[in-house]
C-alpha positions in Angstrom: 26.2 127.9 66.4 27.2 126.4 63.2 30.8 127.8 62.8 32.6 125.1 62.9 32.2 122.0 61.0 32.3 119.1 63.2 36.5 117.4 63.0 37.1 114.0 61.8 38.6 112.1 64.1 41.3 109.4 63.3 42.0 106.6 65.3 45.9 106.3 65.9 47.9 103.2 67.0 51.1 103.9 68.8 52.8 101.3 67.2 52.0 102.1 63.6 52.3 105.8 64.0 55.7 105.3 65.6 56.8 103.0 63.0 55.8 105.1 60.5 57.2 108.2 62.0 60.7 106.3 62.9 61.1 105.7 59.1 61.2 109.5 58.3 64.0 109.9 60.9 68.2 109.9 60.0 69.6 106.4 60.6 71.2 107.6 64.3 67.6 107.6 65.7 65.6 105.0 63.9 66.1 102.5 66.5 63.9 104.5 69.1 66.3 104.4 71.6 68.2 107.8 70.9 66.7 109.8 73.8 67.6 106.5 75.9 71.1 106.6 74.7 71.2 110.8 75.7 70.3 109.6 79.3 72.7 107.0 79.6 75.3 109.7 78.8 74.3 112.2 81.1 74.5 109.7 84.1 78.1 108.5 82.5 78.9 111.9 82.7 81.4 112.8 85.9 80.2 116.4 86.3 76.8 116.4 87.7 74.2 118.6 85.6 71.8 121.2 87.7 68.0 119.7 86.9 65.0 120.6 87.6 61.4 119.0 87.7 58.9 120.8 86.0 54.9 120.5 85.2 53.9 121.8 81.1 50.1 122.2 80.8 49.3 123.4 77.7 46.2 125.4 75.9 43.7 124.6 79.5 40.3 125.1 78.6 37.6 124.7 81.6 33.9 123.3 80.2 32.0 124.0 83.0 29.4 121.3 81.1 31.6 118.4 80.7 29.4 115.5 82.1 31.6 112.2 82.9 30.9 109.5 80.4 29.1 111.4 78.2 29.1 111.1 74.6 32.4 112.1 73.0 31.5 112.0 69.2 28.4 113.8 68.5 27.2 116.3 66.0 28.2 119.5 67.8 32.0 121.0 68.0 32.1 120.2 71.5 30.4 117.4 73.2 31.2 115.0 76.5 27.8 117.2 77.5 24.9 115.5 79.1 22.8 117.2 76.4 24.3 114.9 73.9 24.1 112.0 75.6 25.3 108.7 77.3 26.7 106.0 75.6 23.7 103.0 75.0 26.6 100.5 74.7 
């Protein structure tokens, strides 16, 4: 339809991308265990805390033409389509 130009995609590595967003943070969580240390003193705590389990899905789109192992870069705004393709490689 051509209303959209097709995105760039960048490649991130967990480890770089945590380093680097660690080293914006305040000195009490730059050791990436500050969540961990929140847990330890909620089960250190004596008074129980009501919890629940929960699900979050966000922003669910159905394509009724997603094809498995389709293409997933390809000149179009959305692809994995078996119009585009299957990988060669």
């Amino acid at each position: 339809m051509g209303f959209c130009d097709t995105p760039e995609i960048k490649t991130l590595y967990t480890e770089e991308y945590k380093a680097e967003l660690l080293a914006t943070k305040p000195d009490k969580i730059k050791n990436d265990d500050y969540v961990n240390n929140l847990y330890k003193q909620i089960y250190a705590d004596p008074n129980p805390r009501k919890s629940l389990t929960m699900l979050h899905l966000s922003d669910i789109h159905l394509d009724i033409e997603y094809k498995v192992g389709s293409l997933g870069i390809c000149d179009s705004y959305i692809c994995c389509r078996e119009e585009f393709g299957m990988p060669t490689e």
